[in-house]
Each structure stands twice: as C-alpha cells, then as structure tokens.
C-alpha positions as a LaTeX table, in Angstrom:
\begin{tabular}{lrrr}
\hline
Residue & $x$ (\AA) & $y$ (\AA) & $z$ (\AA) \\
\hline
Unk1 & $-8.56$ & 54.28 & $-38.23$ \\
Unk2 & $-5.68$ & 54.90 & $-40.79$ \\
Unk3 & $-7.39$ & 58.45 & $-41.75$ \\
Unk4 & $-7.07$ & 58.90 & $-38.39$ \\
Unk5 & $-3.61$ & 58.33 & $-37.87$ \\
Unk6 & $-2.76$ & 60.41 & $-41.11$ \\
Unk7 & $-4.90$ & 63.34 & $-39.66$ \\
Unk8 & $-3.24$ & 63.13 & $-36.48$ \\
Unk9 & 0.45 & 63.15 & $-37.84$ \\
Unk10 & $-0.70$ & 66.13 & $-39.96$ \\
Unk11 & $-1.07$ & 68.32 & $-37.09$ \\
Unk12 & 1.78 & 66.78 & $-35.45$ \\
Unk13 & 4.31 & 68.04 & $-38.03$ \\
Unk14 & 1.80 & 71.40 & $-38.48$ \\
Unk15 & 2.39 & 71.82 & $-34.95$ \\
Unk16 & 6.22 & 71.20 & $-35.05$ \\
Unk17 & 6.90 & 73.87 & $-37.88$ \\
Unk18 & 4.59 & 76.73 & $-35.82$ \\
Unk19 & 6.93 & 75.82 & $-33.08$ \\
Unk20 & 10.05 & 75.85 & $-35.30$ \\
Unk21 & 8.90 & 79.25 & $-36.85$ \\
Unk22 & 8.25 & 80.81 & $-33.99$ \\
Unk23 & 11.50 & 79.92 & $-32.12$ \\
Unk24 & 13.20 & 81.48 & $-35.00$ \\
Unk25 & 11.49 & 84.61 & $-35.17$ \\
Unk26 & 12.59 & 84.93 & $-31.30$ \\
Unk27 & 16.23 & 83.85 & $-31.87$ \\
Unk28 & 17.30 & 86.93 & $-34.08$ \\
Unk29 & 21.45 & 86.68 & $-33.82$ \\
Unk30 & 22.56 & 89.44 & $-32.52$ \\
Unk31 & 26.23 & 90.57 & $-31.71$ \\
Unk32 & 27.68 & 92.68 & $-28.52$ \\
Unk33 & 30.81 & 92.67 & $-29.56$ \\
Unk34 & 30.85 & 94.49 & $-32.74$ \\
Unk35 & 32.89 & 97.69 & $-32.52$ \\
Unk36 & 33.09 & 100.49 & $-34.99$ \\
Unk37 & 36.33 & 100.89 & $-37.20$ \\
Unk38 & 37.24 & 103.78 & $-35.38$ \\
Unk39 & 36.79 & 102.59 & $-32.13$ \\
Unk40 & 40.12 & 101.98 & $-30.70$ \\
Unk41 & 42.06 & 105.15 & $-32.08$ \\
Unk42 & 39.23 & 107.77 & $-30.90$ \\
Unk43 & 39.23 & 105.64 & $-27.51$ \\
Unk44 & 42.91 & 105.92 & $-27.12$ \\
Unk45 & 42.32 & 110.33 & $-28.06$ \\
Unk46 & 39.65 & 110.42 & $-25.49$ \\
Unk47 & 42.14 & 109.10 & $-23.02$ \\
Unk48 & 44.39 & 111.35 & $-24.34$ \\
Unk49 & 42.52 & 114.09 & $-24.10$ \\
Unk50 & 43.00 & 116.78 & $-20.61$ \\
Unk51 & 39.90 & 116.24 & $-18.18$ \\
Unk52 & 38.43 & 118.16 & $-15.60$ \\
Unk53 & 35.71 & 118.12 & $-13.00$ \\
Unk54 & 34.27 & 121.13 & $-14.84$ \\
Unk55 & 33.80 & 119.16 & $-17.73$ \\
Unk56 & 30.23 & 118.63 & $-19.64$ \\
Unk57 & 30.59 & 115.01 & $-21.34$ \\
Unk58 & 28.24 & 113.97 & $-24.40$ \\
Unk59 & 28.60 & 110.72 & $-24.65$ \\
Unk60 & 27.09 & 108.42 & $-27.80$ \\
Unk61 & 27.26 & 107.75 & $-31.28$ \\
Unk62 & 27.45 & 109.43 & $-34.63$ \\
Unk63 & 24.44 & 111.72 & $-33.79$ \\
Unk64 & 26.36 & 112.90 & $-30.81$ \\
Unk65 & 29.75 & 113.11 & $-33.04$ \\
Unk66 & 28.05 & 115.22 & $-35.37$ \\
Unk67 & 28.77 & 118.76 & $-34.40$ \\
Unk68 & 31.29 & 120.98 & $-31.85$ \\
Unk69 & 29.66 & 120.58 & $-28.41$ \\
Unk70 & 31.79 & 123.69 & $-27.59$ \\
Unk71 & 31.07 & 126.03 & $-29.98$ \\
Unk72 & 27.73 & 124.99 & $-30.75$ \\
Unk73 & 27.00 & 125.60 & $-26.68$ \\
Unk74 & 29.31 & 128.30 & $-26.33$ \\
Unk75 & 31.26 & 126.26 & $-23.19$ \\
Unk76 & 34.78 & 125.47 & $-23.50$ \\
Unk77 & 34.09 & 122.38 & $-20.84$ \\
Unk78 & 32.06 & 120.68 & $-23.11$ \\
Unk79 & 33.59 & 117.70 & $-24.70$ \\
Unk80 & 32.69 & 115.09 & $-27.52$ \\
Unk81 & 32.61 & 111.94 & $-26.80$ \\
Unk82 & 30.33 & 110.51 & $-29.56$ \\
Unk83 & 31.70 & 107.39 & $-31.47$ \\
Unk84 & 29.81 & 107.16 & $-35.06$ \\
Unk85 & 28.61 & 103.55 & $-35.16$ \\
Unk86 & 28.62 & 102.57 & $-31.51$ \\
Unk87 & 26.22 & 100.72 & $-29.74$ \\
Unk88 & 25.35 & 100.66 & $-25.92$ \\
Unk89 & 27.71 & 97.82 & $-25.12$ \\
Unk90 & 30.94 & 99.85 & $-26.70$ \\
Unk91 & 30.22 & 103.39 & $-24.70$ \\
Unk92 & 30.20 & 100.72 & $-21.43$ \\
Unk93 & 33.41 & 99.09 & $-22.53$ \\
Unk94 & 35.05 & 102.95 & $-22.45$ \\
Unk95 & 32.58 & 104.69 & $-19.89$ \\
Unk96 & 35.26 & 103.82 & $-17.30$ \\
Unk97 & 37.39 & 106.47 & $-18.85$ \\
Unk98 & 34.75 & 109.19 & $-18.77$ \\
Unk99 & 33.96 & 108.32 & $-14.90$ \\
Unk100 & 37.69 & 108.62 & $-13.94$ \\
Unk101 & 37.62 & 112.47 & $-15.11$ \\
Unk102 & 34.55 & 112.89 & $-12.91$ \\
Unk103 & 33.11 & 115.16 & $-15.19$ \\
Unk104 & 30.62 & 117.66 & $-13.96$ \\
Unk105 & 27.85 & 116.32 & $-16.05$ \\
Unk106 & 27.04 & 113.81 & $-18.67$ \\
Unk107 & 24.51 & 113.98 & $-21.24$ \\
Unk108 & 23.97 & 110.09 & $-23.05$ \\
Unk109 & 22.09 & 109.19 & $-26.30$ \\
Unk110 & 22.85 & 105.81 & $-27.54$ \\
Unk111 & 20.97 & 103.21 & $-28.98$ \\
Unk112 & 19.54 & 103.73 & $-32.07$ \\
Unk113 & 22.42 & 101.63 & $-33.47$ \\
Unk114 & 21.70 & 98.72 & $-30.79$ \\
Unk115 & 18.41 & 98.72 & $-32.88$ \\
Unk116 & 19.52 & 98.43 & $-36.22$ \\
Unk117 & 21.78 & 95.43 & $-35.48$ \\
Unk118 & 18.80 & 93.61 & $-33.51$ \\
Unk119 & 20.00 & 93.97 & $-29.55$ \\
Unk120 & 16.76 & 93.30 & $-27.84$ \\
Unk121 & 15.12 & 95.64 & $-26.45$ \\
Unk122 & 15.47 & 94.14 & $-22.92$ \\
Unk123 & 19.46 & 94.17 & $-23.29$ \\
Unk124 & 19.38 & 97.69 & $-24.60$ \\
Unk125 & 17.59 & 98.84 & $-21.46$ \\
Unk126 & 19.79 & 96.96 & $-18.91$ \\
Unk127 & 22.92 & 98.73 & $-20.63$ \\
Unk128 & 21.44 & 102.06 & $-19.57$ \\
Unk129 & 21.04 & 101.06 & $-16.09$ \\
Unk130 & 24.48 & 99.51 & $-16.04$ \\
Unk131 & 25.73 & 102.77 & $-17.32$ \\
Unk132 & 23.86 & 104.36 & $-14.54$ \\
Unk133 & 24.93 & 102.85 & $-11.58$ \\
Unk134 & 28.15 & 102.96 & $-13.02$ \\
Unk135 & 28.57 & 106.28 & $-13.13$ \\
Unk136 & 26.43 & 106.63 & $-9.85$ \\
Unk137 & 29.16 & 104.33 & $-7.97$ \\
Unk138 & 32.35 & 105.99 & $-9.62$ \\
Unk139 & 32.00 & 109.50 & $-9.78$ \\
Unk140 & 28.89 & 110.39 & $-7.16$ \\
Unk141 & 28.71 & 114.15 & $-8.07$ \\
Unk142 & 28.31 & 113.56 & $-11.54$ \\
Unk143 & 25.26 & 114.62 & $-13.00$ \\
Unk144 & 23.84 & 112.25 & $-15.56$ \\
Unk145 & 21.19 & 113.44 & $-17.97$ \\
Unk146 & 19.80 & 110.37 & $-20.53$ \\
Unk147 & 18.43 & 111.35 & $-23.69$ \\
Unk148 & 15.74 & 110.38 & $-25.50$ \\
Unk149 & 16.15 & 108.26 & $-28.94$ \\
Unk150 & 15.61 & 110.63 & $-32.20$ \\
Unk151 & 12.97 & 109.56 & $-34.39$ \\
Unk152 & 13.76 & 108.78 & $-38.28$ \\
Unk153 & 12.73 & 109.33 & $-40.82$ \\
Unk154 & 12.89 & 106.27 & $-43.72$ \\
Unk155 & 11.44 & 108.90 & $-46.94$ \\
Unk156 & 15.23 & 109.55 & $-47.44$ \\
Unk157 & 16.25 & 105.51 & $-48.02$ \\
Unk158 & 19.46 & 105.55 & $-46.79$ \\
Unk159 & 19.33 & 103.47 & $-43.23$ \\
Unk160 & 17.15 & 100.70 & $-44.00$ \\
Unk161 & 18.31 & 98.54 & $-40.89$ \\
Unk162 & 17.64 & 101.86 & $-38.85$ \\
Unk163 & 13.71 & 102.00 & $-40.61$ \\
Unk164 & 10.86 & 100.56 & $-39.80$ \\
Unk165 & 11.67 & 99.80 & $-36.28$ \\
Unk166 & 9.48 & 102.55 & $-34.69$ \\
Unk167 & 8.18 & 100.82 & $-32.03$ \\
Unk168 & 11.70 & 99.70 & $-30.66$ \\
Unk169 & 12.43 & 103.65 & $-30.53$ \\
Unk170 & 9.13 & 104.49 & $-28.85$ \\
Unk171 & 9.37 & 101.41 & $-26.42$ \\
Unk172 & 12.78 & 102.30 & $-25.40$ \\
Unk173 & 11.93 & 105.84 & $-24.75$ \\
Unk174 & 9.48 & 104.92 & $-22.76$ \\
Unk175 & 11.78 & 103.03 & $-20.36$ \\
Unk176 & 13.99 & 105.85 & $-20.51$ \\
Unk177 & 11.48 & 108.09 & $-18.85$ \\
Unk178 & 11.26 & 106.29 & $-15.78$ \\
Unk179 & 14.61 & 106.58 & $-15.41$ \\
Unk180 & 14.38 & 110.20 & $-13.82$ \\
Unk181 & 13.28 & 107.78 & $-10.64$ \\
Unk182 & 17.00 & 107.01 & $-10.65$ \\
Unk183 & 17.77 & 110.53 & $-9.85$ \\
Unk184 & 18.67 & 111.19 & $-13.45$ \\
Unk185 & 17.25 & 113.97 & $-15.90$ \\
Unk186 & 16.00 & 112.85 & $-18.82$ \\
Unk187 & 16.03 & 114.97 & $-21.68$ \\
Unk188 & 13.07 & 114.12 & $-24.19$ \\
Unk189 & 14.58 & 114.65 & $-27.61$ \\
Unk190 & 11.92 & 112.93 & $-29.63$ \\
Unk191 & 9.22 & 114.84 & $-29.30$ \\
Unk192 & 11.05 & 118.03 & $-29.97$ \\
Unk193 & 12.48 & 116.12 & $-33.58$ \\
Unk194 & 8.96 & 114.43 & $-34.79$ \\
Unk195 & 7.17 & 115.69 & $-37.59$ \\
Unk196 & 3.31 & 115.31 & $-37.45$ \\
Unk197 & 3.41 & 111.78 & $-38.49$ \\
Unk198 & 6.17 & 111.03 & $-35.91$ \\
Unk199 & 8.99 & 111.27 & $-38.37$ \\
Unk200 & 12.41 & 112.72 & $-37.93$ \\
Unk201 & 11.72 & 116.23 & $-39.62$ \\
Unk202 & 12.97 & 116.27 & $-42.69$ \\
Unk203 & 14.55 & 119.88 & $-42.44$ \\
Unk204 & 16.40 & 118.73 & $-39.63$ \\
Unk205 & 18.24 & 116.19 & $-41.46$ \\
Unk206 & 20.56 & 115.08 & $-44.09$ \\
Unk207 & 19.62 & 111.06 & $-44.58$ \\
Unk208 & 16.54 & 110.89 & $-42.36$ \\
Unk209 & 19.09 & 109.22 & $-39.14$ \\
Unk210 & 22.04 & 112.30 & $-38.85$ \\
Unk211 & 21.32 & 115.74 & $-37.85$ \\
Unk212 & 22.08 & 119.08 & $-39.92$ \\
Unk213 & 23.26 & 122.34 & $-38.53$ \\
Unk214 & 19.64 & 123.02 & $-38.30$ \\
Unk215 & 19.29 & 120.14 & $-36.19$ \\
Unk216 & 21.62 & 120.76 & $-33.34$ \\
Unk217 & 20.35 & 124.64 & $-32.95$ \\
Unk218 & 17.04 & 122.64 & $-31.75$ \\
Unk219 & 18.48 & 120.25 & $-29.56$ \\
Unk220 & 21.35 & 123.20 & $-28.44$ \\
Unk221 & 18.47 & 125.85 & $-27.86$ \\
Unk222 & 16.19 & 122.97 & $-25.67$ \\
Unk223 & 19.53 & 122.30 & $-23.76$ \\
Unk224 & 19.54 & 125.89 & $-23.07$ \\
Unk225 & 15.84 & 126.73 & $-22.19$ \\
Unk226 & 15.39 & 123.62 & $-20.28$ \\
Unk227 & 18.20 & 125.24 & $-17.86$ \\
Unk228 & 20.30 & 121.71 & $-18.13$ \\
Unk229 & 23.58 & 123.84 & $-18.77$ \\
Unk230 & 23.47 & 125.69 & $-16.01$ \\
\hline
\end{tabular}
C-alpha cells in the first residue's frame, strides 16, 4: 500500500513539473511598448515633413530605412518612412500621421523585429489588420500594398535573436497572403530574396538581416515590373 502511495505522488509531482514546463514555454514575456531610440525625433520629422495626396509612403523598419525611396525609384513622391528597430505596435502608434496626408499609396514591411523580441505570432498578425482597417477607414483612396517578410540569413552571425526563427517568417507570410482578400496587394518579397536553401542571399546583404545596394535594385526592379508604381 505505501509503494503505492509513493508511486502515486511520483507522478503527481512528474505531472506538476510537465505542467509547470509547459506553461512556461507558452508564457515567453514579451513587450509592446518598446520603442527604438530614435523613435520620437524621426516621428516628430515625419510630421514635419510636407505631404501630399500624390505621395508613395514606405512605411517599416530599418530594412525600409535603408536606402532613398526617391532616387532609388526615380519618383520625387516617394517618401521614407522606415524607423530602424520598430516593431508593428510603434508604426500603429504613428500610422495616424501617415493616414492624415492621405497618401496615394502605401507600401508596409514590418515585423521581422516583432519576431526577434518574441510578439506572438497571433499579435503580429492582428497589428496588420489593425493597420489595415485603419488606413481603410481614414484615408479610403489610399492604396495599401503589404509586403512580404525577407528571409535571413544566420551564416553571417550578427542577429542571433532575428535567427533561427524561420518558421515565424514563413507562418506570417502566409497570413499575409490572404490579406489581398482585404482588397490589398501584397507584394511577395521572400521568394524573390531566398537562396536555394531559403536563406536571405548572401550577395544581397551586408549581416544576413539589412539589404545592400544590390538588394534594393531587386526589390526596386520587382516594384517596377510588377506595375505597383504605376
């Protein structure tokens, strides 16, 4: 009877550490208020900054900071709205701005960073729809096209929190193909990036997360052949 009893309590606390263990690993903190250092002074420029109906808006993080929208695409209208660092919940706390210009079209990649810093994939996804009907409620005309995450590429070792999180990006991009049934275009970036192991190409970048030169010609020249400038 006592082995019993000791048997029994055995998979009682077995049980109760599974169930501890597994409640972590489903708890990961996360935080949606974390803003880059940046953030207020390039949000208070943006507001600054002349608008006009005309405009072409690319709206994200560092990937989208990275070059000249202007030059690189050859149209004055286009403006830069790419925050290095931000996550999905910063471009909604300054999308407001962007909808008050009523900007002819805007072109969003976020996310990546959402990943790194453990947003769930869940909250990542409402964000985008928030931004949608956002922008769908406040500035009508506005044509919203929704990018794609890049791949990466983890040979270079210099983003670990951004590695090894492949099927976040994949999952994601998934969603964010179905969001064309929103009346938005969705602009698959990844598949045009991916080397044949599904990599970020490694000619196309710098640290295996940012894009080179090289890099934007591909994404400008798929802009451009896809007809989403016009």
């Amino acid at each position: 009877m006592r082995r019993n009893y000791l048997t029994l309590l055995v998979i009682i606390i077995i049980t109760a550490l599974q169930g501890f263990n597994v409640a972590n690993a489903q708890s990961v903190k996360w935080d949606s208020t974390y803003r880059p250092g940046k953030y207020v002074e390039l949000v208070n420029r943006f507001k600054a900054d002349s608008k006009s109906r005309k405009d072409f808006v690319f709206l994200g993080n560092s990937i989208t900071a990275g070059t000249d929208w202007a030059k690189l695409l050859d149209l004055p209208q286009a403006k830069n709205r790419g925050i290095s660092g931000d996550i999905t919940f910063g471009v909604l706390e300054r999308l407001q701005d962007v909808i008050d210009g009523k900007p002819a079209k805007i072109f969003i990649l976020i996310g990546i960073n959402d990943i790194s810093r453990n947003i769930p994939d869940s909250v990542i996804l409402k964000n985008y729809k928030t931004m949608i009907s956002r922008v769908r409620n406040g500035s009508k005309r506005t044509k919203i096209y929704f990018n794609t995450l890049l791949p990466v590429n983890s040979s270079f070792a210099k983003f670990k929190n951004h590695y090894g999180k492949d099927e976040h990006i994949l999952w994601l991009n998934e969603e964010i193909k179905k969001l064309s049934s929103k009346n938005v275009t969705v602009i698959d970036l990844y598949s045009n990036f991916t080397d044949q192991d599904k990599h970020l190409r490694a000619e196309l970048t710098k640290d295996g997360l940012h894009l080179i030169p090289e890099g934007y010609k591909v994404w400008a020249d798929f802009l451009k052949s896809k007809g989403y400038l016009n």
